[in-house]
N, C-alpha and C positions, 0 to 999 in steps of 0.2 A: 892041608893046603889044597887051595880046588885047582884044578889046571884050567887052564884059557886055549881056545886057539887061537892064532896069529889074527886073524878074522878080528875075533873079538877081541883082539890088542888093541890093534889098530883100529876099530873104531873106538874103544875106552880113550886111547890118544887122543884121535879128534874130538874127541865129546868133552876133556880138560880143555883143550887149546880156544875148542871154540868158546868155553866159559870163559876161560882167561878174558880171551877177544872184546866178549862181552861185556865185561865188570869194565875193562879198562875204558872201554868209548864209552861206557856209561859215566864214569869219572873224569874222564873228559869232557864231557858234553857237559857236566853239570860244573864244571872252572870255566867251563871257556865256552860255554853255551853251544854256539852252532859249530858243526865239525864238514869241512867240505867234504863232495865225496871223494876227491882226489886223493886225500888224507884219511878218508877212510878204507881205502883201498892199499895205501902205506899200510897200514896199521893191519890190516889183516893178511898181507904176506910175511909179517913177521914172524917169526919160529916162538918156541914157545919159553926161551931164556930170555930173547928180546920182551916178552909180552909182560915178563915177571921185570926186569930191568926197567920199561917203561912204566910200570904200576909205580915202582917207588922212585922215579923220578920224576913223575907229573907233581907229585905233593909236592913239588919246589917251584913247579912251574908257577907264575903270576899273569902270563900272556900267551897269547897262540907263537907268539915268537919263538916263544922257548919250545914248546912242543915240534915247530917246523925246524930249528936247530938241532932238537933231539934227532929226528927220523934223517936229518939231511946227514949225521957224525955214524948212524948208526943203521946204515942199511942191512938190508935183509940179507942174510946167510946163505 
């Protein structure tokens, strides 16, 4: 097993959440086209349970409604 330090935890951390981050407004933007930036600013204070919660509930989504309903039920931690 290799050891890590905390250093290199925590950016390995940031460096999933920011992919998380990624894929998801990527999937977004591609159902719902334009993503404002207001929303995209929701969307990246999210942790990184919310980021996996929002992945498999956009595939339901059919409108920006439902995404602004999601973020309005499920704020940030």
């Amino acid at each position: 097993m290799i050891d890590i330090t905390t250093g290199e935890r925590i950016s390995y951390d940031r460096g999933i959440t920011e992919g998380k981050h990624n894929i998801v407004v990527r999937r977004l933007q591609k159902c719902l086209e334009e993503l404002p930036r207001k929303i995209r600013a929701k969307i990246q204070t999210l942790s990184l349970n919310q980021l996996e919660e929002l992945s498999e509930a956009l595939l339901d989504f059919t409108a920006s409604e439902d995404l602004f309903n999601w973020l309005e039920n499920n704020q940030p931690e």
